[in-house]
C-alpha positions as CSV (number, residue, x, y, z in Angstrom):
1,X,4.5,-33.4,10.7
2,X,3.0,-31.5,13.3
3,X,1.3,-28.1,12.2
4,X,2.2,-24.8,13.9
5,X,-1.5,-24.4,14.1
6,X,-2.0,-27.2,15.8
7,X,-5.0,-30.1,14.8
8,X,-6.2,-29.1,11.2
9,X,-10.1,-29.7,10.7
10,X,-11.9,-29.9,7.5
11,X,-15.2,-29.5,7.2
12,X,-17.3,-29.9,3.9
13,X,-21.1,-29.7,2.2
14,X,-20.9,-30.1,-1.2
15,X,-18.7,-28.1,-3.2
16,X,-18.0,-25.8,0.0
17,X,-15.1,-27.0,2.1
18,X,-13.6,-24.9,5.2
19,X,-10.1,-25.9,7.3
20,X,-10.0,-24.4,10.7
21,X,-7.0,-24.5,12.9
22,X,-6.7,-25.2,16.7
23,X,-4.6,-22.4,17.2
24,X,-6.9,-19.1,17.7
25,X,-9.7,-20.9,16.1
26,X,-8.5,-19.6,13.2
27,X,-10.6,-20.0,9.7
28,X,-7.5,-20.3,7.8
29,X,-8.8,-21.6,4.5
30,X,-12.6,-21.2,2.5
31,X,-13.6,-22.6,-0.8
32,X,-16.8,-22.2,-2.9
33,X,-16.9,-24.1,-5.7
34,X,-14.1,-24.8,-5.5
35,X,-12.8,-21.0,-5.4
36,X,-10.9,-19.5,-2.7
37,X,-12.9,-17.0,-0.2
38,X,-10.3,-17.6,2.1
39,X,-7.3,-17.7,0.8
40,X,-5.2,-20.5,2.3
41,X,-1.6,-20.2,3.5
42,X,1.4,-23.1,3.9
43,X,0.6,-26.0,6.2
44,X,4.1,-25.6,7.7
45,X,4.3,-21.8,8.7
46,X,2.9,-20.4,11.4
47,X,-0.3,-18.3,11.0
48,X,0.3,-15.1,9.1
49,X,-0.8,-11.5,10.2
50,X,-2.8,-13.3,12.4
51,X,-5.1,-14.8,9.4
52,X,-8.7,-15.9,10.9
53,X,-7.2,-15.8,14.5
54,X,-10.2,-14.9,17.2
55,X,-9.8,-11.8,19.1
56,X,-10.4,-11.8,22.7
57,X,-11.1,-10.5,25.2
58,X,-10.9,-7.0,22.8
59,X,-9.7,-6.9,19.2
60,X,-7.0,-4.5,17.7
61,X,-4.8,-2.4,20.3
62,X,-4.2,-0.6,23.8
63,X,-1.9,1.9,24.3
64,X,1.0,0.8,26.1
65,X,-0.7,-2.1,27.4
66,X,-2.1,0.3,30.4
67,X,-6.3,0.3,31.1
68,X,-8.2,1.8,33.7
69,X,-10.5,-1.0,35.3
70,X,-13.0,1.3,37.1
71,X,-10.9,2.7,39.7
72,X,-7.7,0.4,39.1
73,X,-5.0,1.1,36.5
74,X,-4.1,-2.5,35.0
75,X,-1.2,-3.3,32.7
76,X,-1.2,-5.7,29.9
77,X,1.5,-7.5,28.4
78,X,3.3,-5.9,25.5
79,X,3.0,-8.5,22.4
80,X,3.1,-5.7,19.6
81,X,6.7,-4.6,21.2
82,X,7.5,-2.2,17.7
83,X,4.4,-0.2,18.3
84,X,4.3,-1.0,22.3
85,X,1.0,-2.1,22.6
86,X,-1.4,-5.4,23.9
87,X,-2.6,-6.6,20.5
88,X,-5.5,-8.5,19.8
89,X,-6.4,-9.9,22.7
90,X,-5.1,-13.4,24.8
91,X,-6.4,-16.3,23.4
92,X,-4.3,-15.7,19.5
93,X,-1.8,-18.3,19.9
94,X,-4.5,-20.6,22.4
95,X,-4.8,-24.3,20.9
96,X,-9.0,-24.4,21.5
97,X,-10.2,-27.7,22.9
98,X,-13.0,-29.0,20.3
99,X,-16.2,-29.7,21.9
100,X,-18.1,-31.4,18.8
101,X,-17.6,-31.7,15.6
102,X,-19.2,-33.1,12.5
103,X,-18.9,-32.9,8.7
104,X,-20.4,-29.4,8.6
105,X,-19.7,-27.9,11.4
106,X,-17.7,-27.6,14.4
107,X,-17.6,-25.8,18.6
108,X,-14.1,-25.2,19.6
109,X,-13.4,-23.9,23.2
110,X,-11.1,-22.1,25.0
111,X,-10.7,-20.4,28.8
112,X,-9.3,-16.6,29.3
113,X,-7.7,-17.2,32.5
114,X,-6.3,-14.2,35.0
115,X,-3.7,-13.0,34.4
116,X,-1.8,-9.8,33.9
117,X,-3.5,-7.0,33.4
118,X,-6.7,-9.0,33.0
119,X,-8.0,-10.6,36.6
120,X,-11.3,-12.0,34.7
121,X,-12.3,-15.6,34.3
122,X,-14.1,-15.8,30.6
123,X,-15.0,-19.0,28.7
124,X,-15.2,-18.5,25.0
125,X,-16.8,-20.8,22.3
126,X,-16.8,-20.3,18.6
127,X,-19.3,-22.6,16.0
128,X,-18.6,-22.5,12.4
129,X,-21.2,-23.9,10.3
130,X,-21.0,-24.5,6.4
131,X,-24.1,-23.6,4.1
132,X,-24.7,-23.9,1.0
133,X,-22.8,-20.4,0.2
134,X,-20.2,-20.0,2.5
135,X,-19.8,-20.2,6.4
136,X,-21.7,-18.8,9.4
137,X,-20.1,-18.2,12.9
138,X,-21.1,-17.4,15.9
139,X,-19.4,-16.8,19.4
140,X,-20.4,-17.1,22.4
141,X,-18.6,-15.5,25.5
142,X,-19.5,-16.4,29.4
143,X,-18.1,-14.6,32.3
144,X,-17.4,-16.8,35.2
145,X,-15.8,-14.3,36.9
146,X,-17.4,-13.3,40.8
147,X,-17.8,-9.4,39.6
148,X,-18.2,-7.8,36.3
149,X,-15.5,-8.6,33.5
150,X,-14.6,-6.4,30.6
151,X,-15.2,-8.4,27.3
152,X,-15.3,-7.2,23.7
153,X,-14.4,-9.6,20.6
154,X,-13.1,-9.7,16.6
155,X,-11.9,-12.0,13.8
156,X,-9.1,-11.7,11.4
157,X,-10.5,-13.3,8.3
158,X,-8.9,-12.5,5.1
159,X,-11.1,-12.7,2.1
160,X,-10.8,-12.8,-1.9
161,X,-11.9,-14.4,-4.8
162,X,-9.6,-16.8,-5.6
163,X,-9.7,-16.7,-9.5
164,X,-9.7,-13.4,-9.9
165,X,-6.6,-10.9,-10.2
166,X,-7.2,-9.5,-6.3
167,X,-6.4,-5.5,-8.0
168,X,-9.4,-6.2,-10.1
169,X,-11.6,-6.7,-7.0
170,X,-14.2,-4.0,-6.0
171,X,-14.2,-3.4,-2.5
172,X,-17.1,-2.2,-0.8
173,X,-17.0,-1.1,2.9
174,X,-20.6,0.4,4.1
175,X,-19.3,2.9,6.4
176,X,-19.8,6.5,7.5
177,X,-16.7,7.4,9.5
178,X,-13.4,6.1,10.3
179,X,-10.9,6.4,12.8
180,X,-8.0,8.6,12.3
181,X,-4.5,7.0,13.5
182,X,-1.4,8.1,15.0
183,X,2.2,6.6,14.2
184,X,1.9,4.0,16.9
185,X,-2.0,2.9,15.0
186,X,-4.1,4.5,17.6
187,X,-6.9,6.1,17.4
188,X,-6.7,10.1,17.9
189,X,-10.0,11.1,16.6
190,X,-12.9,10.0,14.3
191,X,-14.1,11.6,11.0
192,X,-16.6,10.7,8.3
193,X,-15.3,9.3,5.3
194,X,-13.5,11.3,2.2
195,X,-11.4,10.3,-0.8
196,X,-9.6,7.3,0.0
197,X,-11.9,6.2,3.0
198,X,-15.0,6.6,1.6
199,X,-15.4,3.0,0.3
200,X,-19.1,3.0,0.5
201,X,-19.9,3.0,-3.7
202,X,-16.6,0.1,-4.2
203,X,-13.0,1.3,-4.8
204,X,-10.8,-0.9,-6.9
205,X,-8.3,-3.0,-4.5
206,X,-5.9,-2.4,-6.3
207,X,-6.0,1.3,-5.8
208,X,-6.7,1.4,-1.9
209,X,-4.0,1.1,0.8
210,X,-5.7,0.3,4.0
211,X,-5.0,-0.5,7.7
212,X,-8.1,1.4,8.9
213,X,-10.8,1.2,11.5
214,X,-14.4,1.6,10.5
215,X,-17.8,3.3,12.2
216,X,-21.1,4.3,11.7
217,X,-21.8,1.0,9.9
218,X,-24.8,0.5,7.5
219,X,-27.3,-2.0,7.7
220,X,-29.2,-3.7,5.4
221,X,-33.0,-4.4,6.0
222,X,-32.3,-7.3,8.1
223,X,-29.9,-5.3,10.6
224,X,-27.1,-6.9,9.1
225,X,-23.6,-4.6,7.7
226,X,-22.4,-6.7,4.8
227,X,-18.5,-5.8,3.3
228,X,-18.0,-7.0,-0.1
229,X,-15.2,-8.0,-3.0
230,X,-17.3,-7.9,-6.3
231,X,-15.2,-9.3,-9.5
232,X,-15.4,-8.1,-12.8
233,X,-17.6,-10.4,-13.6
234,X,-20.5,-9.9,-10.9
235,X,-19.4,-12.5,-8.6
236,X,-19.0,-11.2,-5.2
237,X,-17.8,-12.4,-2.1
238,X,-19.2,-11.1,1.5
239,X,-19.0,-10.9,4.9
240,X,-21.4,-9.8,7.2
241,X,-21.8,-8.7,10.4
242,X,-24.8,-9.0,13.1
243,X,-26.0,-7.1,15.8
244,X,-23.3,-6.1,17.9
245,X,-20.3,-6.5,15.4
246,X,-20.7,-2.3,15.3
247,X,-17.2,-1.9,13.7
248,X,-14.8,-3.4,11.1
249,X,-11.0,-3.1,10.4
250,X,-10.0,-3.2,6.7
251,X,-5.9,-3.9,6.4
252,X,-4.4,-4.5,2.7
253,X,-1.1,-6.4,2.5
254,X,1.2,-7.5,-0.7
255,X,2.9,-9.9,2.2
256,X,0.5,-12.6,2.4
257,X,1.8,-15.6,1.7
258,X,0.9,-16.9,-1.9
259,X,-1.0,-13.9,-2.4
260,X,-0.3,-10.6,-4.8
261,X,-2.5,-8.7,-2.8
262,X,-4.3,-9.8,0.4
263,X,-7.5,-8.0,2.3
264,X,-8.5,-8.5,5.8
265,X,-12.1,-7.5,6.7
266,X,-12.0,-7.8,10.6
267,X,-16.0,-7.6,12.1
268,X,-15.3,-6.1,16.1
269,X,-17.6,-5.1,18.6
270,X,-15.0,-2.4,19.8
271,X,-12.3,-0.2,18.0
272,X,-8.5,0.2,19.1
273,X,-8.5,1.4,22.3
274,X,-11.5,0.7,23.5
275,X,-10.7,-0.4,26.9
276,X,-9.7,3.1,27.8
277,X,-12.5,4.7,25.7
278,X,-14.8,2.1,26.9
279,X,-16.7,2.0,23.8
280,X,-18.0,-1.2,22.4
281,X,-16.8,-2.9,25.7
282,X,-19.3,-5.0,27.8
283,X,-19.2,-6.1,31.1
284,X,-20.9,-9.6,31.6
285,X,-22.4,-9.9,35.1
286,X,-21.5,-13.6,36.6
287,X,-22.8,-16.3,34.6
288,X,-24.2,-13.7,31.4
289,X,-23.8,-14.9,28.2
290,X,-22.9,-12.3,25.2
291,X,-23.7,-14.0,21.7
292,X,-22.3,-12.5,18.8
293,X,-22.9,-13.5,14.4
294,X,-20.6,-13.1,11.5
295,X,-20.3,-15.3,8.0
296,X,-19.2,-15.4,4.7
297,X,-20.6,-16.1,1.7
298,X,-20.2,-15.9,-2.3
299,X,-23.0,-15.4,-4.6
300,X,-22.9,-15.0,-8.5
C-alpha cells in the first residue's frame, strides 16, 4: 500500500534509527535506544498536525493570507480556512525529490515555484544526518529568483520520551518573552514571560497547555538555544537550535495519534506574521544561499 506520505526512508547507526517521509520532508519517527524521541504515527493516515512537516517559505501564519511585498500588496492562499489564514508555508504537502541517500543520512529537495501571492523562485534542500545521540539537520535555501525573494523557514517536530508517562516530563523552554495572541492565533503584542509562560526553570507537561510563540531566546556557550523534556529519572531529550533559528513555537495536544499527550517544539527563524512585520524574514539576493541548523538528541 501506498503511504499518504509518500516514499518512507529509514535511516539507522546503531541503536538510533530515524524514518522520514517524502511528503514535507517530514521527520515523522526518532528512536534512541530504542526509545521514542519522535513519536511515530500510523503508516496509513496522513501526517498529523503537520508532525515534522518543513515550513517554507515562512513558518506559522499570515493574517488573511494578505502581505505587503515592498510596495505591492500580495495575497496568499487560504489553507487554515477556520482561522482564515496562509499556514505554514507551500511546500507542506510537497513530495521532496531525494538527491542522495545513504544508511545515515539523507538530502531531499524540493522547488517553491510562483505562484499566488508568492512570485519567488526558491530551491530548498534539507540533510538529516544520524549521530550517535540523535539527528542533526540542516537546510539550505537558494533564491533563483531575478530580484530579492522573501524567505524565512521552521519544522514541526514533535518530541517525547517514549517510555515515560509524557505528564511526568519536565519541559524546559529558555525563553524571555512570548508572543501574546488573538482568537484567530496572531500575534498582537509581545511580553516577557510570567506564570504559565515562563518555562525557563521546567514546568511539568502535564500542567502546561501551550500553542505559544517564543522570543528572546537563550543561548548556551556555543550560541546554541537548546529546549528540553527531562524524565523523572534524568534522562532528557533536546532540541536545539543554531544561529538564525531565533524563535520557537511550543503547541501541546492530547490528539496525537497514539499519544496521551503530545508536544511540538517548532525552531523558526520568524514568528506568525512575520511577512507583514518583516521580522526574522530575509531576502536572498539572486543566487544567495541562507543555511540554517537544528537537531535532536537524548542524553542520560
Amino acid at each position: 500500500m501506498t503511504s499518504p506520505t509518500g516514499i518512507q526512508h529509514h535511516l539507522r547507526r546503531g541503536d538510533v534509527t530515524a524514518q522520514i517521509a517524502q511528503v514535507g520532508a517530514s521527520l515523522r519517527h526518532l528512536t534512541v535506544g530504542g526509545v521514542d524521541v519522535v513519536p511515530p504515527y500510523p503508516e496509513d493516515q496522513p501526517t498529523p498536525m503537520c508532525s515534522g512537516v518543513v515550513l517554507a517559505p515562512w513558518p506559522n501564519r499570515i493574517r488573511d493570507g494578505v502581505w505587503q511585498d515592498g510596495d505591492t500588496e500580495r495575497a496568499l492562499a487560504i489553507t487554515e480556512p477556520k482561522l482564515r489564514n496562509a499556514s505554514h508555508g507551500l511546500l507542506r504537502y510537497t513530495a521532496y525529490e531525494t538527491t542522495s541517500a545513504s544508511d545515515e543520512r539523507i538530502e531531499l529537495r524540493a522547488t517553491i515555484v510562483p505562484q499566488t501571492g508568492y512570485p519567488y523562485l526558491v530551491e530548498t534542500a534539507v540533510t538529516y544526518t544520524l549521530t550517535d545521540a540523535g539527528i542533526d539537520v540542516e537546510h539550505t535555501l537558494s533564491n533563483s529568483s531575478a530580484v530579492p525573494a522573501a524567505v524565512a523557514l521552521g519544522t514541526h517536530p514533535y518530541l517525547t520520551i517514549g517510555d515515560v508517562d509524557p505528564r511526568e516530563l519536565v519541559l524546559r523552554v529558555p525563553a524571555s518573552t512570548f508572543f501574546e495572541t488573538d482568537d484567530r492565533m496572531l500575534p498582537i503584542g509581545e511580553s516577557p514571560v510570567s506564570g504559565g509562560t515562563d518555562l525557563r526553570e521546567g514546568r511539568r507537561l502535564g500542567d502546561v497547555e501551550l500553542d505559544t510563540g517564543f522570543a528572546t531566546l537563550l543561548r548556551d556557550a556555543d550560541g546554541v538555544a537548546r529546549t528540553t523534556l527531562t524524565a523523572p529519572d534524568g534522562r532528557r531529550a533536546e532540541l536545539w537550535q543554531g544561529e538564525g533559528f531565533d524563535y520557537v513555537q511550543v503547541y501541546t495536544t492530547e490528539r496525537y495519534p497514539g499519544q496521551q499527550l503530545a508536544v511540538a517544539v517548532e525552531p523558526m527563524t520568524a514568528p506568525a506574521e512575520a511577512f507583514n512585520s518583516g521580522r526574522g524574514v530575509r531576502r536572498l539576493a539572486l543566487g544567495e544561499t541562507w543555511t540554517l541548523r537544528w537537531g535532536i538528541r537524548l542524553e542520560g
